[in-house]
GUMARTI-838133 format. One record per residue (C-alpha): residue number from 1; residue in three letters; x, y, z. Coordinates in nm, 4 decimals, m for minus. Example, Ala and Ser with C-alpha at 12.3 -4.5 7.8 and 13.67 -1.06 7.14 Angstrom:
2
num = 1 residu = ALA x = 1.2300 y = m0.4500 z = 0.7800
num = 2 residu = SER x = 1.3670 y = m0.1060 z = 0.7140
***
This chain:
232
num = 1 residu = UNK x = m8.3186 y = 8.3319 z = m22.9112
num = 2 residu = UNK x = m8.1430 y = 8.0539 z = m23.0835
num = 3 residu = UNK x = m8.2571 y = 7.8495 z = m23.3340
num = 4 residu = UNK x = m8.2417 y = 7.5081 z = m23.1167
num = 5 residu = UNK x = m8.4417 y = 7.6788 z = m22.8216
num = 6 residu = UNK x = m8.7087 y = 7.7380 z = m23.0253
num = 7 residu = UNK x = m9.0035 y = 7.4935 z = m22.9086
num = 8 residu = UNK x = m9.0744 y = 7.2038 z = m23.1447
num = 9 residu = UNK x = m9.4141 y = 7.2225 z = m23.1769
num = 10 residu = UNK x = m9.3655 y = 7.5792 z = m23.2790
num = 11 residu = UNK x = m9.0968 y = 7.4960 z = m23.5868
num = 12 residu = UNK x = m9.2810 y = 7.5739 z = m23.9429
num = 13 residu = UNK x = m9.0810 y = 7.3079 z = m24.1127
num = 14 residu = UNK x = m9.2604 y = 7.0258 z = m23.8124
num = 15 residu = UNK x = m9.6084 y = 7.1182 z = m23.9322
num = 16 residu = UNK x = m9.7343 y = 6.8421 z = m24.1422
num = 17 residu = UNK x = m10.0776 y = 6.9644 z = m24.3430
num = 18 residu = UNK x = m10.3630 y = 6.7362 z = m24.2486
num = 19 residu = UNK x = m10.4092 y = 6.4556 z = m24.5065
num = 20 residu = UNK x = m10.8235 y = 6.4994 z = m24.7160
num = 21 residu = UNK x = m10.9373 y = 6.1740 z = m24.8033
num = 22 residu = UNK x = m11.2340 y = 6.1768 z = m25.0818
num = 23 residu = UNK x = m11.6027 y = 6.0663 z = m24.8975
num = 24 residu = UNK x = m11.6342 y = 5.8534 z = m25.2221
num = 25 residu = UNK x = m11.3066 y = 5.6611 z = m25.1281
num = 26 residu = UNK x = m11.4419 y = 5.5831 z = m24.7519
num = 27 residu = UNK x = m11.7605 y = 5.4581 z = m24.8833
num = 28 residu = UNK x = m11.8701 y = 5.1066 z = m24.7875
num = 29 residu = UNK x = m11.9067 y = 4.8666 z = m25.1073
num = 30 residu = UNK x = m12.1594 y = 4.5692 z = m25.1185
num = 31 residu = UNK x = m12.1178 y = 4.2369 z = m25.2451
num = 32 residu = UNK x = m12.2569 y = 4.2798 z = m25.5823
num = 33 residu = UNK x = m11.9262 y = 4.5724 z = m25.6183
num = 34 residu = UNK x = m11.7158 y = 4.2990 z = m25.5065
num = 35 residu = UNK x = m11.8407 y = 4.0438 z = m25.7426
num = 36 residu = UNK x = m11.8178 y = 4.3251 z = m26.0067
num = 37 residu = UNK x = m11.4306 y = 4.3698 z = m25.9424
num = 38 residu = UNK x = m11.3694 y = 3.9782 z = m25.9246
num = 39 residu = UNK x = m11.5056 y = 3.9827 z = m26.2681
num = 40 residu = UNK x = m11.2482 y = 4.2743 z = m26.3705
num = 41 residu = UNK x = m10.9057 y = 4.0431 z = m26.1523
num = 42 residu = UNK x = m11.0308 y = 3.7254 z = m26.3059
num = 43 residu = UNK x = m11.0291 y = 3.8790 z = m26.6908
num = 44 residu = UNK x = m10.6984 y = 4.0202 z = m26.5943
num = 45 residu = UNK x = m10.5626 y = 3.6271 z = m26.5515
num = 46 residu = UNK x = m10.7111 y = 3.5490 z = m26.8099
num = 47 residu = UNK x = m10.5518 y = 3.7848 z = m27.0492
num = 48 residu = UNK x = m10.2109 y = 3.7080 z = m26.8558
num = 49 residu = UNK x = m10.1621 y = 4.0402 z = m26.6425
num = 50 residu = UNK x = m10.1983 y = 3.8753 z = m26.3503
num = 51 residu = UNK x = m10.0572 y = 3.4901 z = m26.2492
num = 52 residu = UNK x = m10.2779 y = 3.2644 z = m26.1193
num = 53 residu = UNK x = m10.1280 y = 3.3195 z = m25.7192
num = 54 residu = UNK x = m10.1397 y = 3.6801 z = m25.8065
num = 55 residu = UNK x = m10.5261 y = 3.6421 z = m25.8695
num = 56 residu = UNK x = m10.5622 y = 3.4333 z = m25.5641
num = 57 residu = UNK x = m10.4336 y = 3.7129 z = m25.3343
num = 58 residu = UNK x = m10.6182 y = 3.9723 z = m25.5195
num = 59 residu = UNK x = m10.9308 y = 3.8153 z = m25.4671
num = 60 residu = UNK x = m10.8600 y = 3.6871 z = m25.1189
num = 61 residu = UNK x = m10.7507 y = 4.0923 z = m25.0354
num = 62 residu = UNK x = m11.0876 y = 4.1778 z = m25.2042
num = 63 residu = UNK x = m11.3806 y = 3.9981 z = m25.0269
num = 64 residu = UNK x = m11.2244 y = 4.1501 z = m24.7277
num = 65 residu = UNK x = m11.2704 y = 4.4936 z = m24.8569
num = 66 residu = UNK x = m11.4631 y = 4.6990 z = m24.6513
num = 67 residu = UNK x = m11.4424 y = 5.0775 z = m24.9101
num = 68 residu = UNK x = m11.4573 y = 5.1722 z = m25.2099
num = 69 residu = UNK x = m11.0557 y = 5.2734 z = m25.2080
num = 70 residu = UNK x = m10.9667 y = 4.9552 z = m25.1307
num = 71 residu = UNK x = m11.1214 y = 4.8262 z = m25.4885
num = 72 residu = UNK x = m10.9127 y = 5.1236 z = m25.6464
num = 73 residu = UNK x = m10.5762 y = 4.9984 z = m25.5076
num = 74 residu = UNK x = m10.6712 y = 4.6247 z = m25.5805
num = 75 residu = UNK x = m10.6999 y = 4.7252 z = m25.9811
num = 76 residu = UNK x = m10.4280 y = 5.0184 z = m25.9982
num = 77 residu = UNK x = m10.2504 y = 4.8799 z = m26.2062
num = 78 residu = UNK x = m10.4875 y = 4.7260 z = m26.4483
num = 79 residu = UNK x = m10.7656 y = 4.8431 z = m26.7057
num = 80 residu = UNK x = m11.1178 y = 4.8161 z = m26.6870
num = 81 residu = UNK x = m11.1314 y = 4.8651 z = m26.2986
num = 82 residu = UNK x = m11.2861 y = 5.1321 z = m26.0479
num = 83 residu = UNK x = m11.0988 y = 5.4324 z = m26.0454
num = 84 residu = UNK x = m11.0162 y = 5.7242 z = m25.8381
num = 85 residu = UNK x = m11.1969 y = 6.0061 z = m25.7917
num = 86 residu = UNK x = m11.0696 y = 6.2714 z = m26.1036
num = 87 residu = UNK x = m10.8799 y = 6.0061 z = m26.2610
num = 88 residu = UNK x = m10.8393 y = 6.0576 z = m26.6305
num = 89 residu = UNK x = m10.8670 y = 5.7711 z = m26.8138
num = 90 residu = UNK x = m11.0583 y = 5.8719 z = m27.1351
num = 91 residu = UNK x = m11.3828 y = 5.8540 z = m26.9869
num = 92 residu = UNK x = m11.5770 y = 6.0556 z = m26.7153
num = 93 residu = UNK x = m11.4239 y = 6.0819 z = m26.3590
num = 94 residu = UNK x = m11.6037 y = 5.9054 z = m26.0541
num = 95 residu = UNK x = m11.8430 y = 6.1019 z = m25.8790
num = 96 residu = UNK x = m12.0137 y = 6.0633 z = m25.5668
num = 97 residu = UNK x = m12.3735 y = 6.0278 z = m25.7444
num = 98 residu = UNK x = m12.3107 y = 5.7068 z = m25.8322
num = 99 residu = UNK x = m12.3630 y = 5.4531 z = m25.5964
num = 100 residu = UNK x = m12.1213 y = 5.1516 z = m25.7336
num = 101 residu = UNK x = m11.7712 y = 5.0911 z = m25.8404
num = 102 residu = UNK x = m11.7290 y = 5.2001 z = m26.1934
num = 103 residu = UNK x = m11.6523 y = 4.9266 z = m26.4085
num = 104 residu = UNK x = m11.5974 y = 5.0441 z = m26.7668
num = 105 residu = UNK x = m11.6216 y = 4.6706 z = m26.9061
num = 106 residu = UNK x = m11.9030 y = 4.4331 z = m26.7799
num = 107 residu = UNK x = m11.8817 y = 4.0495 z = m26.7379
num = 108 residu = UNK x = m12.0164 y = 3.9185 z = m27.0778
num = 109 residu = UNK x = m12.3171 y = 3.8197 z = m27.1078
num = 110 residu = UNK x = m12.3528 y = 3.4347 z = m27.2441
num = 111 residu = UNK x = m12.6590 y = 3.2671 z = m27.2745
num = 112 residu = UNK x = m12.7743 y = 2.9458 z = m27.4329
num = 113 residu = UNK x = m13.1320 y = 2.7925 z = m27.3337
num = 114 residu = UNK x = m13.1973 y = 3.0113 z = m27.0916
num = 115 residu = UNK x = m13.3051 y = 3.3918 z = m27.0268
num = 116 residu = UNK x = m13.1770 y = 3.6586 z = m26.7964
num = 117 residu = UNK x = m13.2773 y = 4.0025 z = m26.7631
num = 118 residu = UNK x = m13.0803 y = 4.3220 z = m26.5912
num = 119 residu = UNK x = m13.3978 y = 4.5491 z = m26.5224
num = 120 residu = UNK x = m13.4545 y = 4.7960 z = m26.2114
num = 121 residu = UNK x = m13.1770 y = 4.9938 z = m26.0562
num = 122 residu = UNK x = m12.8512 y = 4.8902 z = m26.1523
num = 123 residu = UNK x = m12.5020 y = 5.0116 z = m26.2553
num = 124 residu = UNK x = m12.4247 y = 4.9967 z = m26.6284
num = 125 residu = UNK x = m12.0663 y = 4.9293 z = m26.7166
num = 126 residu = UNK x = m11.9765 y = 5.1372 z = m27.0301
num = 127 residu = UNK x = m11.8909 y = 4.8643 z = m27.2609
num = 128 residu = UNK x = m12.1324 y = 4.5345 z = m27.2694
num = 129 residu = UNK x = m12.0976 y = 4.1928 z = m27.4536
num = 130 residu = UNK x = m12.3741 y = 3.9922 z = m27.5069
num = 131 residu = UNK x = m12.3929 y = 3.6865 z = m27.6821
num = 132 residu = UNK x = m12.7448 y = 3.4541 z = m27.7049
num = 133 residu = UNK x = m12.7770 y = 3.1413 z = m27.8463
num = 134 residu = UNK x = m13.1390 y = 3.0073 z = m27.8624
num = 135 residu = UNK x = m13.2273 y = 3.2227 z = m27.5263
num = 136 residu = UNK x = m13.3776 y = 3.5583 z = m27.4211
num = 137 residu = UNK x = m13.1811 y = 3.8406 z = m27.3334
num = 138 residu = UNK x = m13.3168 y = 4.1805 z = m27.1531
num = 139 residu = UNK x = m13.1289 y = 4.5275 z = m27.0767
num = 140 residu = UNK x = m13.3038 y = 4.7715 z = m26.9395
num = 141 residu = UNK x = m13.1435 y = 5.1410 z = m26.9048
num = 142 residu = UNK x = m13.4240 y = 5.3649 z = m26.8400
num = 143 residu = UNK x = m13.4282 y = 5.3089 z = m26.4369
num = 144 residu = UNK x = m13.0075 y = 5.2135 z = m26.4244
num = 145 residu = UNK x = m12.7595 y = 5.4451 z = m26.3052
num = 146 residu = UNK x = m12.5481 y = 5.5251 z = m26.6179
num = 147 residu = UNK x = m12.2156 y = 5.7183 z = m26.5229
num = 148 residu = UNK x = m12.0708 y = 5.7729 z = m26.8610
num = 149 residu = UNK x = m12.1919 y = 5.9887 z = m27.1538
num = 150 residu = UNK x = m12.1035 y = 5.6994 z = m27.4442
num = 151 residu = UNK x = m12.2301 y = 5.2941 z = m27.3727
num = 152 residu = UNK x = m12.0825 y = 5.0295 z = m27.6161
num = 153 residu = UNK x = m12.3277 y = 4.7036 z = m27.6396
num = 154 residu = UNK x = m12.1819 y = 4.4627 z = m27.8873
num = 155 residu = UNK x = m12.4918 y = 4.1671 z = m27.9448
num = 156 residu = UNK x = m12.4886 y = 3.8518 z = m28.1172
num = 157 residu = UNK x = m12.8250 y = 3.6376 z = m28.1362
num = 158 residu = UNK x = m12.8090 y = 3.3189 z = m28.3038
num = 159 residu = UNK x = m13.2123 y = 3.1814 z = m28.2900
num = 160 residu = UNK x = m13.2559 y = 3.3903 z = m27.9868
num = 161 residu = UNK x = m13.4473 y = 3.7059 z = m27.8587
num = 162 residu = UNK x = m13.2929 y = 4.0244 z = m27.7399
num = 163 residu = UNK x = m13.4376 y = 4.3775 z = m27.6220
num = 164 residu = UNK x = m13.2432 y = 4.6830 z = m27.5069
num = 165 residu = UNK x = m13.4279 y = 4.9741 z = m27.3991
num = 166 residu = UNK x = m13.2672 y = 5.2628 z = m27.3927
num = 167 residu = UNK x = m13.3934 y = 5.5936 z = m27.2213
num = 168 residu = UNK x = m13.6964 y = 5.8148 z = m27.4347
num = 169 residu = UNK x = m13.4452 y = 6.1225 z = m27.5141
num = 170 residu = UNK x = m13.1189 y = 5.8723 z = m27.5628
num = 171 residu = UNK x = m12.9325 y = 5.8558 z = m27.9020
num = 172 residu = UNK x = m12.8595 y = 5.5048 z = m28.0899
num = 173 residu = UNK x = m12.5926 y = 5.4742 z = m28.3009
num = 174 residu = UNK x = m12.7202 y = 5.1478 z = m28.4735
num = 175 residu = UNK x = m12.4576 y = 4.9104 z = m28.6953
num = 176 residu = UNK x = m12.6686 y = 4.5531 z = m28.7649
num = 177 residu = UNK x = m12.5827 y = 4.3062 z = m28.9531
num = 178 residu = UNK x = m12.8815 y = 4.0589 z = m29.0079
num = 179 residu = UNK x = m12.8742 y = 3.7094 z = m29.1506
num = 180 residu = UNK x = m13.1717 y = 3.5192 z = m29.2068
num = 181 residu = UNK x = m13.2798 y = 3.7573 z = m28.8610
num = 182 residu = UNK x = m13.3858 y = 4.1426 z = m28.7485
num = 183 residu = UNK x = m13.2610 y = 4.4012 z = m28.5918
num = 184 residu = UNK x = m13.5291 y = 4.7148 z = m28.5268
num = 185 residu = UNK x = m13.5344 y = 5.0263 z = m28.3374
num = 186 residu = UNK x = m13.8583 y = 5.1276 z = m28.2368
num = 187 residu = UNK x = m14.0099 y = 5.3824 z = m28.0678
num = 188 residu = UNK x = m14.2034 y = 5.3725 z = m27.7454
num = 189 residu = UNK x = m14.5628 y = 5.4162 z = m27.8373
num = 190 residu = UNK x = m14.6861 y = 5.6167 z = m27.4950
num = 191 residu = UNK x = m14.4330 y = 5.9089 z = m27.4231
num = 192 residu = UNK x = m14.4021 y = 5.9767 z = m27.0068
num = 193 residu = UNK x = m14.4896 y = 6.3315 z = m26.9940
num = 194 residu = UNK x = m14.2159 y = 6.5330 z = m26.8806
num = 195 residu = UNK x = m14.1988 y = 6.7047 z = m26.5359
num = 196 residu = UNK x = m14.1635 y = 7.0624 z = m26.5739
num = 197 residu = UNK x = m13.9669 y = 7.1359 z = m26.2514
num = 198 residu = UNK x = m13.7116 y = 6.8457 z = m26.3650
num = 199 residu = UNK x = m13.4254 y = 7.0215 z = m26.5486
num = 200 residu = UNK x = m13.4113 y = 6.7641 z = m26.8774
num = 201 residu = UNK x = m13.0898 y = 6.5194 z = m26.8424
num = 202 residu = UNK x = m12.8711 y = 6.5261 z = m27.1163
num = 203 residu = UNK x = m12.8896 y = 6.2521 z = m27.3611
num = 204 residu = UNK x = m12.6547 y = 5.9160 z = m27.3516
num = 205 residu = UNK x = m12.5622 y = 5.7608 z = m27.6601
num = 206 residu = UNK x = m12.5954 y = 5.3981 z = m27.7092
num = 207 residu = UNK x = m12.3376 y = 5.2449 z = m28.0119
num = 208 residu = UNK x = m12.5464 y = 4.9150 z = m28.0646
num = 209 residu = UNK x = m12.3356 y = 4.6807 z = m28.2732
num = 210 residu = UNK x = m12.6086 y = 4.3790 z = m28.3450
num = 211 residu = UNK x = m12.5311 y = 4.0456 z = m28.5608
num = 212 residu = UNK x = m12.8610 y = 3.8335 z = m28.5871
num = 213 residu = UNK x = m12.8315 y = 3.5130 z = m28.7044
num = 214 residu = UNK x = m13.2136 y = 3.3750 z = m28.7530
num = 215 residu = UNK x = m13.2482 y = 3.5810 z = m28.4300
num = 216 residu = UNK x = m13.4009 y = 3.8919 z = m28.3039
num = 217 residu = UNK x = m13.2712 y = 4.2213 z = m28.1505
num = 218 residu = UNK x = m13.5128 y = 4.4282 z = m28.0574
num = 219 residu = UNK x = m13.4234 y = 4.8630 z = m27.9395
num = 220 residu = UNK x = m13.7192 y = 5.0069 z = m27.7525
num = 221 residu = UNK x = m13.7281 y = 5.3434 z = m27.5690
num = 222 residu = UNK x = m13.8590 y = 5.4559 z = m27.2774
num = 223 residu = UNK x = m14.0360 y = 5.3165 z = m26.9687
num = 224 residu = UNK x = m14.1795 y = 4.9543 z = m26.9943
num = 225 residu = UNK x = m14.5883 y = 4.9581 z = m27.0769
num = 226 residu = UNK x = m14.6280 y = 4.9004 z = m26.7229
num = 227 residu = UNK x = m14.3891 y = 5.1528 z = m26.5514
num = 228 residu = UNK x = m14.5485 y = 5.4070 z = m26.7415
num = 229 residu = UNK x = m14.9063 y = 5.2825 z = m26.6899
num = 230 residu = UNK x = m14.7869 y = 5.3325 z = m26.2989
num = 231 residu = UNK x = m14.8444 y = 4.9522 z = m26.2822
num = 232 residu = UNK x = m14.5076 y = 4.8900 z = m26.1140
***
């Protein structure tokens, strides 16, 4: 039989391999994910990678996002934004554990007469600014989804209070620089006891980088008083 009587659906070279998308790529993102990657566009002006109607389009394309691919696409081509499944970056791939879009730099932190805390359930970018003047400042990791193995928090209290806690088994890197203030690690003072059929996790390290100026930062580990009372 000749070539052009063979049937077309039955030509090797028509067969087209069906196209895998990654579950983590279909997945539905919230608002908080969308406010996260607004944060990433709007740094991206402001360091000039993106012009201002470039921003506006971004961000009008982004609160009409419905997955977590379309945040990928929105930040391809910039740093600090959710990335793909696998992607090599120099830090940990996505994977579908983690509930949020991976931001590997947070919003900063500012505060000045005021207090705000990030306790609970929440998703830790992997580096963190925070900068206190005259206010209170809480981070809590020991309930947060943490995606990557090494967290960067840079602090700087001027007459202000600050507390990180860190998980029980994690590992601080500590670099302070006091003036006229403190900056102390301490150790929880009731241990949760371990659950044997819980394989242990394997411990995060935490590079604290604290400047006190007649102000306080304060590392603590493990579970608040209360969460491991089973108060809350």
């Amino acid at each position: 039989m000749a070539q052009d009587d063979v049937p077309q659906q039955n030509r090797p070279q028509d067969v087209v391999p069906a196209q895998t998308e990654d579950p983590v790529l279909r997945r539905r993102v919230s608002d908080l994910e969308r406010e996260e990657v607004a944060d990433v566009l709007r740094d991206a002006a402001g360091e000039g990678r993106l012009s201002y109607t470039e921003l506006e389009e971004r961000l009008e394309t982004l609160y009409s996002s419905k997955t977590y691919g379309e945040l990928v696409e929105l930040t391809a081509d910039l740093p600090n934004g959710p990335r793909a499944p696998g992607a090599s970056q120099g830090v940990p791939a996505t994977t579908p554990q983690y509930s949020g879009a991976l931001v590997e730099t947070g919003p900063v932190i500012s505060v000045f007469m005021s207090e705000t805390k990030r306790m609970g359930t929440w998703l830790v970018p992997q580096r963190q600014e925070v900068n206190a003047v005259l206010g209170d400042v809480t981070l809590d990791y020991t309930e947060a989804e943490i995606p990557f193995d090494e967290i960067q928090i840079d602090v700087k209290s001027i007459l202000a209070d600050v507390k990180i806690r860190v998980p029980q088994n994690a590992i601080v890197l500590l670099d302070s620089n006091p003036i006229l203030g403190s900056v102390t690690e301490q150790e929880a003072g009731l241990k949760a006891v371990p659950d044997p059929n819980t394989q242990p996790a394997t411990p995060k390290r935490f590079h604290i980088r604290g400047t006190a100026i007649l102000g306080e930062i304060k590392i603590k580990r493990g579970p608040r008083l209360s969460k491991r009372l089973g108060l809350t």
